[in-house]
C-alpha positions in Angstrom: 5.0 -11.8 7.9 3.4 -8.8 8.0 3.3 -5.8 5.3 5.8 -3.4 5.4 3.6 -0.5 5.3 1.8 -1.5 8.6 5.2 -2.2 10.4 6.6 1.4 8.9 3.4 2.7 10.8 3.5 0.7 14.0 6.7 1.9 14.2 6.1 5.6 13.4 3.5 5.5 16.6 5.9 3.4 18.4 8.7 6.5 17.9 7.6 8.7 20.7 7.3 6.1 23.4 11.1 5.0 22.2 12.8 6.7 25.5 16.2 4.1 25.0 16.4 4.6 21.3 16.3 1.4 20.5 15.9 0.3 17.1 12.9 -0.8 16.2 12.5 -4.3 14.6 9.8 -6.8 13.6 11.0 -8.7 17.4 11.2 -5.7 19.1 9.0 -6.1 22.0 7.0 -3.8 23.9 7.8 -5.0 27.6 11.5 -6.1 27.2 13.4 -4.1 25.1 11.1 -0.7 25.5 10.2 -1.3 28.9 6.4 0.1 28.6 4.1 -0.2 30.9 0.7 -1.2 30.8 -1.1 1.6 30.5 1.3 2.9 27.6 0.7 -0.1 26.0 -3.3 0.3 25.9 -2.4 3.8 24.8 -0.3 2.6 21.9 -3.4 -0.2 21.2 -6.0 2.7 21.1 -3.6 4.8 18.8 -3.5 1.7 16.3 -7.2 1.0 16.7 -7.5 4.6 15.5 -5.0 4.8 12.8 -6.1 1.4 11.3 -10.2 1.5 12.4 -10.2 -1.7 13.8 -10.8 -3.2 17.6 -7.9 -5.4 19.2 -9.8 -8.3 20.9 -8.2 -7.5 24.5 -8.3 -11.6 24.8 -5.7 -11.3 22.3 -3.4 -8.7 23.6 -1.4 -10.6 25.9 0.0 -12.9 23.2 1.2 -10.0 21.1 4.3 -9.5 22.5 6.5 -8.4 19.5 5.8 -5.6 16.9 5.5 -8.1 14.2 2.9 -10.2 15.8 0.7 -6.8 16.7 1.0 -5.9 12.8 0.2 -9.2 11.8 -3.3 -9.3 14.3 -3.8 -6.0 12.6 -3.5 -7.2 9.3 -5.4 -10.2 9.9 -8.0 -8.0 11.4 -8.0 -5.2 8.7 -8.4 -8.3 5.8 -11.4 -9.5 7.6 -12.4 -6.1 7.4 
């Protein structure tokens, strides 16, 4: 599971691509319940490679399909540091 404070932020850059509103949950995901596109997606990536200075393997973006697994691969990532 990953740690609160990365989900609180994932969500926080999540917020302005929210256009239904939705809640946002650990299973959220990005291309069923907010509907984003690709290239928001790899906008959103950049934004968390920047808020967290890390790089997001792109051979492992197309099996992060919820919010919690993205916070997880950025935790992972940030405790290999």
């Amino acid at each position: 599971m990953a740690k609160t404070a990365t989900l609180e932020l994932i969500y926080g850059l999540i917020g302005p691509l929210n256009k239904k509103n939705i809640d946002l949950t650990p299973a959220t995901t990005f291309a069923a319940n907010l509907e984003l596109d690709s290239l928001t997606v790899m906008d959103l990536v950049a934004d968390i490679e920047d808020d967290f200075d890390i790089i997001l393997p792109l051979n492992m973006l197309p099996d992060l399909e919820t919010i919690e697994q993205v916070a997880d691969a950025v935790d992972t990532i940030v405790a290999k540091g």
